[in-house]
N, C-alpha and C positions, 0 to 999 in steps of 0.2 A: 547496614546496621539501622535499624528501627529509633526513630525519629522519638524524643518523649513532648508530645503536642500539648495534651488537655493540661488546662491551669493546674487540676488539684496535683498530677503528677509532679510537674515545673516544679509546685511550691513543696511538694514532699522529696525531690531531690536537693532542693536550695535548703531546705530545714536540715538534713542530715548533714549537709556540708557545715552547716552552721552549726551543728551537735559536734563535729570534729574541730571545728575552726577553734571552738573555748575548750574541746575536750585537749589539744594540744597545749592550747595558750596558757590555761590555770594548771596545768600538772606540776607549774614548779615549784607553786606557795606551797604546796605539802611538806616539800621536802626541804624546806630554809633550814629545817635542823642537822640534816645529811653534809649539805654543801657548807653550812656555817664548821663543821668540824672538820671535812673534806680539806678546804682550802682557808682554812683559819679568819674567817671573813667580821667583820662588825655587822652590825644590824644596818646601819648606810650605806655600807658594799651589797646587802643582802638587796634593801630598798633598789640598791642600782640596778639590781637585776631585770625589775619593772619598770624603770622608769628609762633605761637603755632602750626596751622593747618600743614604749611606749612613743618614744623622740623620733625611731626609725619610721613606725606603723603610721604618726599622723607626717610625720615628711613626703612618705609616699601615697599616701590616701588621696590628696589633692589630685598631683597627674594622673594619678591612676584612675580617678573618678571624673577627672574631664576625656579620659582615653575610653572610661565605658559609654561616654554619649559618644562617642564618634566609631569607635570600633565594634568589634563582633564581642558578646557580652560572654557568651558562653567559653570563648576562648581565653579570654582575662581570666578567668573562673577558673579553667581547669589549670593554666599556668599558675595562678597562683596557689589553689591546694596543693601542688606537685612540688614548687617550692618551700611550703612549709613543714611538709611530713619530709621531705630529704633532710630540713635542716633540724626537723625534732627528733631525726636518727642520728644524726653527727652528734644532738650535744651530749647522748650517752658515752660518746667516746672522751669528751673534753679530757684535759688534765690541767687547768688551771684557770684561775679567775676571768683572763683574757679574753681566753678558749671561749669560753661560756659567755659572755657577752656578745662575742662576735658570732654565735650558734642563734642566740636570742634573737639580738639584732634579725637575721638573715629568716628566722620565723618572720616576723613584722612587716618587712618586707612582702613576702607570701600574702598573710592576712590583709593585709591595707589593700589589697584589690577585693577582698570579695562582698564588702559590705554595700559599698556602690553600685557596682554590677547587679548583685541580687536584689537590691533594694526596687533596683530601676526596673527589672525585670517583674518583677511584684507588680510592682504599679502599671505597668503593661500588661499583665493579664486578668489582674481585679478591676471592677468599676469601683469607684470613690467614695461608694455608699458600701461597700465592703473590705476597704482598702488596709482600715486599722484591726481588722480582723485579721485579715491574712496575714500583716504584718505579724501581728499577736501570736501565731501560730507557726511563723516563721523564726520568730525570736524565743518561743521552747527551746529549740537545738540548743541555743545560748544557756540554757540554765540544765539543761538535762546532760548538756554535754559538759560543762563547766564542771558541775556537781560531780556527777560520776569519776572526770577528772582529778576531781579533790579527792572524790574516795580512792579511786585505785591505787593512786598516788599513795598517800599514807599505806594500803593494803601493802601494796608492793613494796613500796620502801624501806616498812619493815621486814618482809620476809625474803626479797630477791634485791635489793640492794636500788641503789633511786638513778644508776645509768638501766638497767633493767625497765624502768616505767619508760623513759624516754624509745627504746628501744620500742616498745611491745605499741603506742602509741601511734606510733609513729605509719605503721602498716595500714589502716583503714585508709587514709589520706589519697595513696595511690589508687586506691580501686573507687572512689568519689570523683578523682580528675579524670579518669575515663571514662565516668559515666555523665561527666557535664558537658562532655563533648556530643552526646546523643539529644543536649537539649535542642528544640527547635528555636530559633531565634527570633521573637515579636517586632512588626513596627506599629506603635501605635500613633492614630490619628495625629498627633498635636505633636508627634520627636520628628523635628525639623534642627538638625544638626549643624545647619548655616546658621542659627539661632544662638551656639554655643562660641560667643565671640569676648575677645575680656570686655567690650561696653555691657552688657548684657551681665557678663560675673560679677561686673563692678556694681551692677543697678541692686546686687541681691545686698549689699551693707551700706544701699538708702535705703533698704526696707525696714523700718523701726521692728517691727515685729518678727522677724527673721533674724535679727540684732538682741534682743530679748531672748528672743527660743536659746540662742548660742551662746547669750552668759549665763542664763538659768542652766543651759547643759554645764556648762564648764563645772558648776558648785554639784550637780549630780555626779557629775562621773569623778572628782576627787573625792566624794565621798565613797562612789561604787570602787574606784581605783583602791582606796586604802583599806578598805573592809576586804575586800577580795586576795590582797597581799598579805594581809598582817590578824586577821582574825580566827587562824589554825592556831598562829603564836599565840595570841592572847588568851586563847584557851588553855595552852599548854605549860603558859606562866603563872598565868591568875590563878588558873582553877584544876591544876598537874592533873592533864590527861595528858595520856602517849599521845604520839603523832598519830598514830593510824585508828585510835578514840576518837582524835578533833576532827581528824578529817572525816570522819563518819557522820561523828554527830553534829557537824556543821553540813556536812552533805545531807542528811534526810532534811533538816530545816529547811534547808535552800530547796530541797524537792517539793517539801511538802506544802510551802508558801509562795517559789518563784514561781512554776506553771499558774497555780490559779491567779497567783497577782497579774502576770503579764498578758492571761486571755480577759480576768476582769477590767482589764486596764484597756484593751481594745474594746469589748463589749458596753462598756459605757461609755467609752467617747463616744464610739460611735451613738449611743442611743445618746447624749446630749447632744450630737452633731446635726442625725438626724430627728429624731423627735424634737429637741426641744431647743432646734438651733441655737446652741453654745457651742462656741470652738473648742477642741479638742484636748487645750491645755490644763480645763476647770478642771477635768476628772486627777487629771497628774498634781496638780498645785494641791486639792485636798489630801492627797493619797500622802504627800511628800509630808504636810505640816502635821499630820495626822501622826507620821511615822516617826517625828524629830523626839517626842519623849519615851516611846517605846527603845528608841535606840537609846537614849542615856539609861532606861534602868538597865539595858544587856550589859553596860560598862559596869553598872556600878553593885549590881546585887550580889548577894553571897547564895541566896536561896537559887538553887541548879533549879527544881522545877521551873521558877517565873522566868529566870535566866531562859531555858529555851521557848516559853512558852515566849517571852516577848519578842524572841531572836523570828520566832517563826510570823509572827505578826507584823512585823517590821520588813521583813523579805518580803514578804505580801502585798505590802503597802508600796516598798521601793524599787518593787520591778510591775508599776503599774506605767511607767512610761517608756517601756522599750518598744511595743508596738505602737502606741499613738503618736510617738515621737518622731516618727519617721514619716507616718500618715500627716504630720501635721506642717511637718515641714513643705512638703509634696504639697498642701491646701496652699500656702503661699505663695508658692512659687509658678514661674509658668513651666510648661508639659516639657521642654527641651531640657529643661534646665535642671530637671530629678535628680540626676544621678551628681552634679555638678555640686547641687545646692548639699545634699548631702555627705559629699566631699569634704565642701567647707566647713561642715558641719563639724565632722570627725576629725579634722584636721585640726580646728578650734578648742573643741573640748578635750581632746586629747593632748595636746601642745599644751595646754596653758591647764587644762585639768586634772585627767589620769596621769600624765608623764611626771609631775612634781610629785604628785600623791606617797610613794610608795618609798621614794628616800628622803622625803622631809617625815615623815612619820618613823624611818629609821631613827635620823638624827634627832629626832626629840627624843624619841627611846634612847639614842646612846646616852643623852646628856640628862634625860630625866625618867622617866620608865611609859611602856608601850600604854599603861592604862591610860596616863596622861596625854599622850600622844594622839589616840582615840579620839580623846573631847573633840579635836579638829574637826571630826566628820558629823558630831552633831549641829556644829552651827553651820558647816557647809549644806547642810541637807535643808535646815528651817530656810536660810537665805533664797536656794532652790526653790523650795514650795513656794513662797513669797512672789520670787519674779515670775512664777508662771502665773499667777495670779495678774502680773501686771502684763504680761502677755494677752492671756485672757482678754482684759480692758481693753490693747491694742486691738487687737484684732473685729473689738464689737464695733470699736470705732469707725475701723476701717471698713466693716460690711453695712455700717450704717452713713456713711458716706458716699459708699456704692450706690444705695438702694434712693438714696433721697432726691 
C-alpha cells in the first residue's frame, strides 16, 4: 500500500480526520430536543451530555499525548478515529440516559488521541515560519465538519428520527482509520523522546507564559464549549425556529465566518510573527475583545437581520485562535515536548473549561432561563482577550531577555 509522504497530502488527510472528529462530536447539540422528550431529561441532564464527553476527552488527552511523543503517531490516529465512529454507531442504538452517556463518554475517549498526534505531526512537516498556517488549515475540518454536523443533524432529525444521524455518521470514520495507516511517519531534527521525562513536563508550568496561554484557553473554550451546546436552543426558545431552521441557520453563520476567521487568524499571526516580530497571541487577544460586544447584541436583539449579521462576525473573530494557538504554544516549548505541551494544553482547558460549560449553563437555564445563562460566555470571552494580551507582554519579555 502506497505510503502518503508529501506534507500537503499528511495535512489534507489529518484535516478530514478533523472534519469527522467535530462532524461526530457536535451531531448531538442538534438534537437536545429529540432526547430531551425521548428520555424526559432537564436541561442539566441535557448539559451532562457535554460535559460527560468533555471529563472523559481531557482525562485521556494527557497519556494519550505523552504516548504520541513516544509511539508511532499514525497508529494512535487510526485507533482512535476507529473508536469513535464504533461508539457514534452504538449511541443510535441507546435506550436510556445511561446508555448515552456511556456511548458519549467512549466518543471522548476516541477523540482525546487525535489532536496531539496530528498536532505533532503538523509541526514536523511545516517549518515555523508556516506552522500557524498549516495549523489554520488543519483546524477547517474543525468548523466545516462541526457545522455540517449541526446541519445534518437538525436535517435528519427531523425527517429520519435523531438514532438515524448517529447511525449515517458514524460510517465515514472507518474508511479515515484506514487511511491514516498509509501515513508515513516523520522524525523531526529536535524529537528526542528521552527528552520527554516528568522533570522536563514539570519545567512546562514554570513557564509563566505557557501558564497564561492555558488560563486564557480555559475562558475560550467555556465560552466555545457553551455556545457550541446551547446556541441551536437559544434560537429555538428566543426566536421559535424549528430545530432543523436553527441548525441551518446557525450552520451557514459558522461557515460563512469560522473558515475565514480560523485562516485569518493563522495569516496574521503569522505576518505579526514574522514581519513584525509580535508573538502570536496579539492577533488572538484583539480578535477575542473585538468579539465580546458583537456577542452580547446576538443575546440580546430582537431585529433577526443584526441578530445573524453579528452571530457571523463574532464566529469570525472567535475562531481566530484555533490555528495560532497551537502554533503558539509549539513557539514556547521545546521540539520534544509538542505533542506533550499540547496535551496539557487540552487536558487544562478542557477540565477546568469546556467540561463545566455545558451543564452549568443547563443549571442556570433550569433555575433562571438560557438567555440569562448565555451572559456567562460574554465575560468569559472579554477575560480571554485580556489575558492573551498579557501573554503577548510575557512572551516580549521573555524574547527580550533572550536577545540582551
Amino acid at each position: 500500500m502506497k505510503k502518503i509522504e508529501a506534507p500537503s497530502k499528511i495535512l489534507l488527510v489529518l484535516t478530514l480526520i478533523e472534519f469527522i472528529n467535530y462532524f461526530d462530536r457536535q451531531v448531538v447539540f442538534p438534537l437536545f430536543s429529540y432526547l430531551k422528550a425521548d428520555f424526559n431529561l432537564s436541561d442539566f441532564e441535557l448539559g451532562m451530555i457535554g460535559t460527560v464527553f468533555m471529563i472523559i476527552h481531557a482525562s485521556f488527552s494527557v497519556p494519550l499525548g505523552i504516548l504520541a511523543d513516544k509511539w508511532v503517531r499514525k497508529n494512535i490516529i487510526a485507533a482512535g478515529v476507529a473508536i469513535w465512529s464504533i461508539a457514534t454507531f452504538v449511541t443510535g442504538t441507546v435506550q436510556n440516559f445511561t446508555q448515552l452517556l456511556f456511548t458519549r463518554a467512549a466518543v471522548g475517549i476516541g477523540e482525546a488521541s487525535y489532536a496531539p498526534a496530528a498536532t505533532s505531526l503538523i509541526a514536523d512537516n511545516f517549518p515555523l515560519e508556516k506552522r500557524a498556517r498549516a495549523s489554520s488549515i488543519f483546524h477547517l475540518g474543525m468548523f466545516f465538519g462541526g457545522t455540517l454536523g449541526m446541519i445534518l443533524a437538525g436535517v435528519l432529525g427531523s425527517k429520519l428520527g435523531w438514532r438515524a444521524c448517529f447511525f449515517i455518521v458514524a460510517i465515514p470514520g472507518i474508511i479515515l482509520a484506514l487511511t491514516a495507516l498509509r501515513i508515513k511517519e516523520t522524525k523531526h531534527e529536535h524529537r528526542n523522546t528521552s527528552e520527554v521525562n516528568t522533570r522536563n513536563i514539570l519545567q512546562l508550568f514554570k513557564t509563566p507564559a505557557y501558564i497564561m496561554t492555558l488560563v486564557s484557553g480555559i475562558m475560550l473554550t467555556f465560552t466555545s464549549s457553551a455556545i457550541i451546546s446551547w446556541m441551536t436552543q437559544f434560537f429555538i426558545r428566543f426566536h421559535n425556529y424549528s430545530v432543523d431552521q436553527a441548525s441551518i441557520t446557525i450552520g451557514l453563520a459558522v461557515i460563512i465566518g469560522g473558515p475565514l476567521g480560523i485562516y485569518s487568524g493563522g495569516y496574521f499571526s503569522d505576518l505579526l510573527y514574522n514581519k513584525y516580530k509580535k508573538p502570536r497571541s496579539l492577533a488572538m487577544a484583539i480578535a477575542f475583545i473585538l468579539a465580546t460586544p458583537l456577542m452580547y447584541i446576538t443575546l440580546t436583539t430582537q431585529n433577526e437581520i443584526l441578530l445573524l449579521v453579528t452571530l457571523v462576525m463574532a464566529t469570525y473573530l472567535m475562531t481566530f485562535y484555533y490555528g495560532p494557538m497551537v502554533a503558539l504554544i509549539q513557539d514556547i516549548v521545546p521540539g520534544a515536548l509538542k505533542a506533550t505541551a499540547f496535551a496539557f494544553y487540552l487536558f487544562t482547558v478542557h477540565l477546568i473549561g469546556s467540561t463545566p460549560a455545558p451543564a452549568l449553563i443547563g443549571k442556570i437555564s433550569d433555575i433562571s432561563n438560557l438567555q440569562t445563562a448565555l451572559f456567562l460566555v460574554v465575560a468569559s470571552n472579554l477575560i480571554g482577550g485580556i489575558l492573551l494580551l498579557v501573554t503577548t507582554k510575557l512572551l516580549i519579555k521573555r524574547r527580550d531577555a533572550q536577545t540582551a
